[in-house]
C-alpha positions as CSV (number, residue, x, y, z in Angstrom):
1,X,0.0,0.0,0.0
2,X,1.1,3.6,-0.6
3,X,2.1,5.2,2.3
4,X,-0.4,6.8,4.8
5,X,0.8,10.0,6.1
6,X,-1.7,9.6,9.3
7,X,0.9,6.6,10.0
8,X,3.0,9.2,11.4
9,X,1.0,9.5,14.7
10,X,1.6,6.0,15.5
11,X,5.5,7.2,16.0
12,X,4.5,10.2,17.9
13,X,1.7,8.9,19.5
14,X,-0.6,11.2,22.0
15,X,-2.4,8.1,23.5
16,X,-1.4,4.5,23.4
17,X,-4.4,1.0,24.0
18,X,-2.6,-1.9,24.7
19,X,-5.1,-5.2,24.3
20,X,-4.9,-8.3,26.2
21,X,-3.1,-6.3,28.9
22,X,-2.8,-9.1,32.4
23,X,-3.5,-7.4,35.1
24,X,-0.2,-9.1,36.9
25,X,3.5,-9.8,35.8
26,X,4.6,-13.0,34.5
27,X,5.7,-15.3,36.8
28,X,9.1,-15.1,36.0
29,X,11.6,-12.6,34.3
30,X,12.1,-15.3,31.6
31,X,8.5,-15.5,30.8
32,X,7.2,-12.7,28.3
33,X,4.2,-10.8,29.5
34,X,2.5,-9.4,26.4
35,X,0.7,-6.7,27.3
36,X,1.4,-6.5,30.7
37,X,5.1,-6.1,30.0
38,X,4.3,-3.4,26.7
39,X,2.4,-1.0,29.4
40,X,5.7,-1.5,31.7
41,X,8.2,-0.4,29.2
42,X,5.9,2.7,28.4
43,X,6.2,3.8,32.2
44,X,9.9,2.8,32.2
45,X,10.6,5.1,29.3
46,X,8.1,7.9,31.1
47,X,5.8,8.0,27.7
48,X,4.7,11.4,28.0
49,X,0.9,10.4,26.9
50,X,-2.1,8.6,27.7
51,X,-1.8,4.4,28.1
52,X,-5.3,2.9,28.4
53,X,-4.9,-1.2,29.5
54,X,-7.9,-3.1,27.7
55,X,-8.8,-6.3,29.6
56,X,-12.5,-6.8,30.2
57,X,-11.7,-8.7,33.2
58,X,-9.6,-6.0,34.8
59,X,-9.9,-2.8,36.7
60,X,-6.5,-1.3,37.2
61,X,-3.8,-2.3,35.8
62,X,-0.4,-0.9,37.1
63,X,-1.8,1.9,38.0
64,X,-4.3,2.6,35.4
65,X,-7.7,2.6,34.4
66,X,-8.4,-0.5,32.4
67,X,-11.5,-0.6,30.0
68,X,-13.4,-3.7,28.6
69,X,-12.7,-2.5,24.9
70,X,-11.3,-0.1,22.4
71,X,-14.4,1.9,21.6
72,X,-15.3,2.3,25.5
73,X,-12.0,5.0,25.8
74,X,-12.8,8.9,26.1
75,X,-11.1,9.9,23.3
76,X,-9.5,8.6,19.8
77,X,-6.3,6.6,20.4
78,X,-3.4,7.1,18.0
79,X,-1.9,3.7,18.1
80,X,-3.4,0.1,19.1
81,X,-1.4,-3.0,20.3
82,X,-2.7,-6.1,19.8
83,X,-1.3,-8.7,22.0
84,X,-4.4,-11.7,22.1
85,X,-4.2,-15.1,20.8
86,X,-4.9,-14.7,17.0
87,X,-8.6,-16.5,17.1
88,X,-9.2,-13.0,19.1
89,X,-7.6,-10.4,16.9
90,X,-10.5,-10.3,14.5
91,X,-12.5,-8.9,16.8
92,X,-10.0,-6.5,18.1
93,X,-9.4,-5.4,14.9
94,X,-13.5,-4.6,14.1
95,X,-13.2,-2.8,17.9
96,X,-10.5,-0.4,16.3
97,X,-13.0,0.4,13.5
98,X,-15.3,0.9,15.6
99,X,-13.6,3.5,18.1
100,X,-12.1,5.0,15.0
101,X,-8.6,3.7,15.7
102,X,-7.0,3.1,12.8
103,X,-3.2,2.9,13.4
104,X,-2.7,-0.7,14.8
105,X,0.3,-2.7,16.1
106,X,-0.2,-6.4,15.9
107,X,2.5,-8.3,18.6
108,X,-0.2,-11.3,17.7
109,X,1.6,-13.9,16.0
110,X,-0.4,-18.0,14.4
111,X,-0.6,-16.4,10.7
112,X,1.5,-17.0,7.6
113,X,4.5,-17.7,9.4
114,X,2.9,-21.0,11.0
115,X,2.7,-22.4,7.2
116,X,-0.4,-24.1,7.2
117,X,-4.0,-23.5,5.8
118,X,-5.5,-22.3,8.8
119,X,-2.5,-19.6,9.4
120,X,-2.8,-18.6,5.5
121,X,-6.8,-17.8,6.2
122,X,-6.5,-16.0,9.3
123,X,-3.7,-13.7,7.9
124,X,-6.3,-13.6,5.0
125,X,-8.9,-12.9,7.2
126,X,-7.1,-9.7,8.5
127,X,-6.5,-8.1,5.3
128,X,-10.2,-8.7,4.5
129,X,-10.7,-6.5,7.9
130,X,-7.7,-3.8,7.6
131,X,-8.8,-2.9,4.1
132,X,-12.5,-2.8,5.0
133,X,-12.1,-0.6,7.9
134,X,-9.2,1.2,6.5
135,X,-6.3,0.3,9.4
136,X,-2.6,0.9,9.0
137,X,-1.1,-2.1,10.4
138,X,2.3,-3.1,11.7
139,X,2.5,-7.2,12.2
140,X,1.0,-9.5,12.9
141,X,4.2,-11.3,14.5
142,X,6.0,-8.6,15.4
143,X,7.5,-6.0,18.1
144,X,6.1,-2.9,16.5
145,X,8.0,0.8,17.2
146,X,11.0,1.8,19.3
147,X,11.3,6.0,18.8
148,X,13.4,7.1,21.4
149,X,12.4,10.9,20.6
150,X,8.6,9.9,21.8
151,X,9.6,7.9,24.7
152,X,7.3,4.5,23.1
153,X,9.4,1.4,23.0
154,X,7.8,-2.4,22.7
155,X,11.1,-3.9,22.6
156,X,13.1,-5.2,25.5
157,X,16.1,-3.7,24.9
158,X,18.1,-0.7,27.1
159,X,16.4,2.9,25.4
160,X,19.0,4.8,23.5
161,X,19.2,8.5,23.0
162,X,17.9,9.9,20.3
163,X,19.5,10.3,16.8
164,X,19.7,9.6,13.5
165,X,20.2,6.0,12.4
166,X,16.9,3.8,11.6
167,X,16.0,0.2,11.2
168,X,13.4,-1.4,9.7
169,X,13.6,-5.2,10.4
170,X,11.1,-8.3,9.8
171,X,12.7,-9.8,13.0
172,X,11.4,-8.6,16.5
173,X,14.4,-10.4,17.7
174,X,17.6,-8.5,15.5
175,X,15.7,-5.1,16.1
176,X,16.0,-5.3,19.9
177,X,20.0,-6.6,19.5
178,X,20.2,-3.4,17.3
179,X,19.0,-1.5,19.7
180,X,21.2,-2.8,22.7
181,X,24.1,-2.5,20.4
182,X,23.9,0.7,19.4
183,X,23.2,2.0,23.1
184,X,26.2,0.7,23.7
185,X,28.4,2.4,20.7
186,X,26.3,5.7,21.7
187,X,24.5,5.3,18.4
188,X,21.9,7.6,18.6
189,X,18.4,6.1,17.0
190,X,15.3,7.9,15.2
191,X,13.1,4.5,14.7
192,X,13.5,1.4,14.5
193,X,10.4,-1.2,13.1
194,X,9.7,-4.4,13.6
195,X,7.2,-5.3,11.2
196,X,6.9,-9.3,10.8
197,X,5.0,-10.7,8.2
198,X,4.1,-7.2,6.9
199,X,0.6,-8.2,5.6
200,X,-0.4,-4.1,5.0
201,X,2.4,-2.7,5.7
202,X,6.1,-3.8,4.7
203,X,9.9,-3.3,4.1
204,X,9.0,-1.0,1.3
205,X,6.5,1.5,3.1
206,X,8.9,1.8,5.7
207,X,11.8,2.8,3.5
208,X,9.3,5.1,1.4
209,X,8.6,6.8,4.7
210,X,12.0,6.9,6.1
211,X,13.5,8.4,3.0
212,X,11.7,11.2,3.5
213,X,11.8,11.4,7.7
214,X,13.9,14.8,8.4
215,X,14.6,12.9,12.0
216,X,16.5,9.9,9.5
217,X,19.7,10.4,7.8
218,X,20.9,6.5,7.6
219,X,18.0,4.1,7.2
220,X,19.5,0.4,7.5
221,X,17.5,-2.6,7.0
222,X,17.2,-6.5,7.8
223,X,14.5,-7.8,5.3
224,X,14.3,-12.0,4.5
225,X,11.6,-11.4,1.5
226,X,10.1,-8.2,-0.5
227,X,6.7,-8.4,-2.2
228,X,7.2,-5.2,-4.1
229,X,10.1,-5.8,-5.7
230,X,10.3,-3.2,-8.5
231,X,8.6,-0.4,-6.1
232,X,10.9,-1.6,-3.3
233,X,14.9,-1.3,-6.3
234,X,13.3,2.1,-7.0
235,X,12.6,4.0,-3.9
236,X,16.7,2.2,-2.5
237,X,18.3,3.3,-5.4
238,X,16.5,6.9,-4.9
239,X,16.8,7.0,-1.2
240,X,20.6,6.0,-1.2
241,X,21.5,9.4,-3.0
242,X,20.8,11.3,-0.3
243,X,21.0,8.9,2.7
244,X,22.7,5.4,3.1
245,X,20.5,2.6,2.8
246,X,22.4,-0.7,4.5
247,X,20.9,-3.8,4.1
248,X,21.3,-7.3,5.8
249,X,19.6,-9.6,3.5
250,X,18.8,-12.7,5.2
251,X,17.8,-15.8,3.4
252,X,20.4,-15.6,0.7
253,X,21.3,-19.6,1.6
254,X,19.2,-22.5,0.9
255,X,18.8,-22.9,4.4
256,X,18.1,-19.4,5.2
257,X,15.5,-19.3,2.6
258,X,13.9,-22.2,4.5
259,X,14.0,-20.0,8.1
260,X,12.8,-16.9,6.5
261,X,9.5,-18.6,5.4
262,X,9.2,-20.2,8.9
263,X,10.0,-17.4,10.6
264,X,7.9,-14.7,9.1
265,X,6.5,-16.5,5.7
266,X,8.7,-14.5,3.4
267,X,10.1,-15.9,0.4
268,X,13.7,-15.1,0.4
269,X,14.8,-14.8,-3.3
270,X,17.9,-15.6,-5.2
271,X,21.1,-15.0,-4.6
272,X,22.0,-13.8,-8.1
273,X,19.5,-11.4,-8.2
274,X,20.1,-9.8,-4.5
275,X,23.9,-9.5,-5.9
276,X,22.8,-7.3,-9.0
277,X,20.4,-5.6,-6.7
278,X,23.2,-3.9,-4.8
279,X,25.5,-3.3,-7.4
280,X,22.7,-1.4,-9.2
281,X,21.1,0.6,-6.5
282,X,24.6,1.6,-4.2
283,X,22.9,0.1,-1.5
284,X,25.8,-1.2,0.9
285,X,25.3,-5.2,1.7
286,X,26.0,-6.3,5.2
287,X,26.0,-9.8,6.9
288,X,24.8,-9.3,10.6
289,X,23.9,-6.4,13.1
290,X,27.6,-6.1,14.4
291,X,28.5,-5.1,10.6
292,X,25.7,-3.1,10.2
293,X,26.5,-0.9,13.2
294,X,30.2,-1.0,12.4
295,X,29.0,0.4,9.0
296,X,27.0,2.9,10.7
297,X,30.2,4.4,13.3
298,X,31.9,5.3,9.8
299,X,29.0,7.4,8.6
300,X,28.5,9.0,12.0
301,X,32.1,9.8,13.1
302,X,34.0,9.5,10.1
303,X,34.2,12.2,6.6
304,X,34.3,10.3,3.0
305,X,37.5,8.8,1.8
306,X,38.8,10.1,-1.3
307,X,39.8,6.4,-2.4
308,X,40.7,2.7,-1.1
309,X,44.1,3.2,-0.4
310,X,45.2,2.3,3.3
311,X,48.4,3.3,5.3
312,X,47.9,0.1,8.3
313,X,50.3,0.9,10.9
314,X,51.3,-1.3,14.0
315,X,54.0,-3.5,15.1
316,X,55.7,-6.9,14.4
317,X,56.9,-8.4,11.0
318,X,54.4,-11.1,10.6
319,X,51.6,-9.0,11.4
320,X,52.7,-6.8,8.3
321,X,52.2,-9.6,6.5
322,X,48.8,-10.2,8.0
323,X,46.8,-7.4,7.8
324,X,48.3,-6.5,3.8
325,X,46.6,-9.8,3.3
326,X,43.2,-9.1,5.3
327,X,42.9,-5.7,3.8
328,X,43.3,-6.8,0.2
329,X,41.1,-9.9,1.2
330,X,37.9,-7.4,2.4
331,X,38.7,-4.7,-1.0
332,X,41.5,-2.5,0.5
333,X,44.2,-1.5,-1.3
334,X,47.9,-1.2,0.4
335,X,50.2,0.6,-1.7
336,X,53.8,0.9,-1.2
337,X,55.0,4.0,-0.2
338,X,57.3,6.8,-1.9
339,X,60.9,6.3,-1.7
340,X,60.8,9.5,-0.4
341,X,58.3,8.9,1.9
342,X,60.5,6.1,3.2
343,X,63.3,8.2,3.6
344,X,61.9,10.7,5.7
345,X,60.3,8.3,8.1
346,X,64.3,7.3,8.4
347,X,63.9,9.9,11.4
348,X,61.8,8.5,13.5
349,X,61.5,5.0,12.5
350,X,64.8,2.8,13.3
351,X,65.3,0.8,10.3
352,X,66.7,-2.5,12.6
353,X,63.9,-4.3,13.8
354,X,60.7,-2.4,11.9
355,X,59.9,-2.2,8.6
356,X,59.8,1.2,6.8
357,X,56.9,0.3,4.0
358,X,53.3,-0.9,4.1
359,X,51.8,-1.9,6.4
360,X,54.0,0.3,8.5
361,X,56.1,-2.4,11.5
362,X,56.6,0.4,13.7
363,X,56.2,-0.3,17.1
364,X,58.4,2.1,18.3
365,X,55.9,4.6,17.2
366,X,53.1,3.4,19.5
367,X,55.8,4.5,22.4
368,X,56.1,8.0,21.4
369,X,53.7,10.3,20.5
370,X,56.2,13.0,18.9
371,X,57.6,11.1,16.9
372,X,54.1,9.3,15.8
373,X,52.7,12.2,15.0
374,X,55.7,13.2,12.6
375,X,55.1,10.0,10.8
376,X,51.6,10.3,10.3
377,X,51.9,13.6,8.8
378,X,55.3,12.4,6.6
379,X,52.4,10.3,5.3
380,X,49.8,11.5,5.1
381,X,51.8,14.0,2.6
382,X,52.1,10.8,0.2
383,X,50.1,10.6,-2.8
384,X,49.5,6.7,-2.5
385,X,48.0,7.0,0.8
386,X,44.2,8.1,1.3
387,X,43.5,7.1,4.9
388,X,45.4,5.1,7.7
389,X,44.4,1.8,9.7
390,X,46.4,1.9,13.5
391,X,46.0,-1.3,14.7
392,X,47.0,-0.5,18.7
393,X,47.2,-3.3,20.9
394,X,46.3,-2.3,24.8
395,X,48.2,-4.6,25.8
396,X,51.4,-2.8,24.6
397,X,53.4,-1.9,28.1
398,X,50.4,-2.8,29.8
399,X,49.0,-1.2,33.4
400,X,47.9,2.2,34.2
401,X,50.6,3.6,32.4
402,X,49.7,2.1,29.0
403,X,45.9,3.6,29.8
404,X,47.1,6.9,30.6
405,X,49.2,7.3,27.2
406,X,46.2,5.8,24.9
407,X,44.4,8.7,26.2
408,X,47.2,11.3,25.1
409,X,47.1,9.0,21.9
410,X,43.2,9.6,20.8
411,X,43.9,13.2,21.9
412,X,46.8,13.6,19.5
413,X,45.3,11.4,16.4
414,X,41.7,13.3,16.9
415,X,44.0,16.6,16.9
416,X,46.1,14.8,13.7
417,X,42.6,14.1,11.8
418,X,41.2,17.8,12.3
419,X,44.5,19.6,11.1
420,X,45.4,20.6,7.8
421,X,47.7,18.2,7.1
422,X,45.7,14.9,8.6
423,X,43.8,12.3,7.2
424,X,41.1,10.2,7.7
425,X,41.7,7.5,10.7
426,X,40.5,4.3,11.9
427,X,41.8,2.5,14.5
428,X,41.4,-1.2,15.8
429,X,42.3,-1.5,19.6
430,X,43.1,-5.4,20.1
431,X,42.6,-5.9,24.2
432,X,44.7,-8.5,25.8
433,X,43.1,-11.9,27.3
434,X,42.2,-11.0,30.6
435,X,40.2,-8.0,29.7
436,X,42.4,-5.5,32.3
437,X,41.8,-2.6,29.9
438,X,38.3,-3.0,28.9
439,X,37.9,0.2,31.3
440,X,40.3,1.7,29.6
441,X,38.8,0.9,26.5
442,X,35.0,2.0,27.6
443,X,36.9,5.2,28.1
444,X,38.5,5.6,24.5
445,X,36.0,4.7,22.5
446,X,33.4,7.5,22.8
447,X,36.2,10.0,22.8
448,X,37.6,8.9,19.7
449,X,34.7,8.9,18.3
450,X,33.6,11.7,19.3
451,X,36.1,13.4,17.9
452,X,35.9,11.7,14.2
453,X,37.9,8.7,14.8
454,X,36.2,5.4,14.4
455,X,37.2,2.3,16.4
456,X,36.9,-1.5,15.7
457,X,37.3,-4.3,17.3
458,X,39.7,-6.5,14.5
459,X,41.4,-5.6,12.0
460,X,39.1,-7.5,9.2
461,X,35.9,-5.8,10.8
462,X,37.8,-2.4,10.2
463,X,38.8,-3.2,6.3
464,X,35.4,-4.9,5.5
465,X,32.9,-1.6,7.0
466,X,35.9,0.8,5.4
467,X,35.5,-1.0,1.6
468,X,31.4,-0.9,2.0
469,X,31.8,3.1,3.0
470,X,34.1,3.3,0.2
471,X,31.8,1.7,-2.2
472,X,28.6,4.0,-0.9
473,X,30.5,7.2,-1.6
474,X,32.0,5.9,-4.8
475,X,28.6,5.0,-6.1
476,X,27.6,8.7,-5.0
477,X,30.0,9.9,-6.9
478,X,29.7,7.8,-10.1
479,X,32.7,6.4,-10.3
């Protein structure tokens, strides 16, 4: 269906019914309590509007005033949550007509994605409704909206602060790891959708309403199955010129076809076409929510590279070895540098020991910030290098004293990035078993960030994002 600009009240809701609301927990944390648990988040998160429980059995219900339906509220609700056994939601859904509630969350899930005749009929059976009484609904089988901005969350996950990174995502499940993971990164979040089997409203409305969301400026997806595929190549390759569009395309396997259609009842598609599908719209093709977000930190915190060429700089021989081949492995090219280059790094980089090329074996370096800031500048002056990888291991001289210089370290390279002669920088901190530093670490990473250097975990998860972010803006370019 085209999208419904009265949709928009559902993410900025005034008043909020909750259906099939218990009026007491579930008896234990690792039971889920449908409604009962939907109203608690909304009071956790201090939603600043109206919740009305609906139970006909109940009274009160944490607190509030419960009524015995929809149409029995005082005034109009902007958004409905359906959380009943599906043999139910039918005549939920005719309550919503009714009462004039038309935007309506289904959490309800025994449809399409059960596979069998009698699931097909009732996910048949509320179409028949929706388009008869004119509802705009997210679901069935799903978590429904997390929109930090309006304080409404459905999803158990930690709230994040607002910002502006979006997901739409068939699975309830990804969605609320998303939404962990970015509140730990300090990704900031505008909306993120759970939709399910999408049977009104799907991937493709999401995205056509995203696109256009001035709160949005990356919209990333996890999608198993389209059903408007033209509509849906269109509106990515359009969207993706003025905002990234990253995608996680599950079901590209044999076997992940399978789950997709038993998981939401989607099917999943080939993995020929999705391939031709990215290279034609720019899109950027990730594999799980870890890359997606790792994707995301590069938009955020870091400015576009002028080309693929990486300056990787650390310490030890055989690493130098490695990470030339995991670069080149994930797209990354690692150029040698100038002679001249070389010879100027002759001052500050003993030739016994370390190796005066790329990737840089300079450990020395890591030990003195003078002199590391020299060489980054020697090359950032070289023609061959676009950006540079540091691969820093905490682990490096180890104890308080190694923590206190990694902190004069982000200060100098955030300094290094923003100054005339700088580059872009990415940096992979590799934390020694034992975890000593992870403070430490907790510490750096927001204040790199912060200040426009991203940070990775390994050094393949730094190459891969950098080569997808590379791709995006080459794409935007026309290259």
């Amino acid at each position: 269906m085209a999208w419904d600009p009265e949709l928009e009240r559902a993410f900025h809701p005034r008043s909020i019914a909750v259906v099939g609301a218990s009026s007491t927990p579930p008896a234990s944390d690792r039971q889920w309590g449908g409604g009962y648990m939907f109203i608690r988040h909304l009071q956790e998160l201090s939603f600043p509007g109206r919740i009305y429980p609906v139970n006909p059995k109940a009274t009160t219900i944490r607190g509030l005033q419960a009524y015995p339906s929809i149409a029995a509220i005082p005034e109009p609700v902007d958004l409905v949550i359906v959380a009943v056994p599906a043999r139910i939601a039918p005549l939920v859904l005719e309550d919503c007509i009714q009462a004039g509630a038309r935007n309506v969350h289904m959490f309800t899930s025994g449809y399409g994605e059960v596979g069998d005749e009698e699931g097909r009929q009732r996910e048949r059976e509320v179409v028949e409704i929706a388009r008869r009484g004119g509802l705009r609904i997210i679901g069935p089988n799903c978590m429904g909206l997390h929109v930090p901005a309006a304080r409404i969350s459905t999803m158990d996950g930690q709230p994040t602060e607002p910002g502006p990174v979006a997901l739409v995502s068939q699975s309830g499940g990804h969605a609320s790891h998303f939404i962990r993971y970015c509140h730990l990164r300090g990704i900031g979040l505008s909306k993120v959708i759970s939709f399910g089997n999408g049977v009104m409203l799907e991937s493709t409305d999401f995205l056509e309403y995203l696109a256009q969301d001035p709160d949005t400026k990356i919209i990333c997806m996890y999608i198993e199955g389209i059903k408007q595929g033209r509509r849906f190549f269109e509106l990515v390759r359009e969207a993706n010129r003025r905002k990234p569009v990253v995608i996680w395309k599950g079901g590209l396997t044999q076997a992940g076809a399978g789950a997709a259609a038993s998981h939401t009842g989607s099917l999943a598609g080939a993995r020929q076409i999705w391939e031709a599908f990215f290279r034609q719209t720019g899109a950027v093709q990730v594999s799980s929510v870890d890359e997606m977000a790792d994707v995301i930190r590069l938009y955020l915190h870091m400015a576009p590279l002028a080309g693929r060429r990486a300056c990787v700089i650390g310490g030890g021989g055989g690493n130098s070895v490695a990470w030339a081949d995991m670069c080149n492995l994930e797209g990354l090219e690692v150029p040698p540098l100038q002679e001249e280059t070389r010879q100027l790094l002759r001052r500050y980089v003993p030739p016994a020991g370390n190796g005066i090329r790329n990737p840089l074996d300079a450990a020395p370096l890591l030990q003195d910030l003078t002199a590391m800031r020299h060489a980054l500048e020697i090359v950032a002056a070289d023609p061959n290098v676009d950006f540079f990888i540091l691969n820093q291991d905490l682990g490096w001289g180890g104890g308080q004293q190694n923590g206190e210089r990694m902190e004069e370290t982000a200060d100098m390279l955030i300094d290094f990035v923003h100054s005339a002669r700088g580059k872009p920088v990415a940096v992979v901190l590799e934390i020694p078993s034992g975890g000593g530093l992870r403070a430490t670490t907790a510490k750096l990473v927001p204040r790199l960030e912060q200040g426009g250097v991203p940070v990775f975990s390994t050094l393949p998860r730094a190459a891969r994002s950098l080569d997808r972010f590379i791709r995006y803006h080459q794409a935007a370019r026309g290259d």
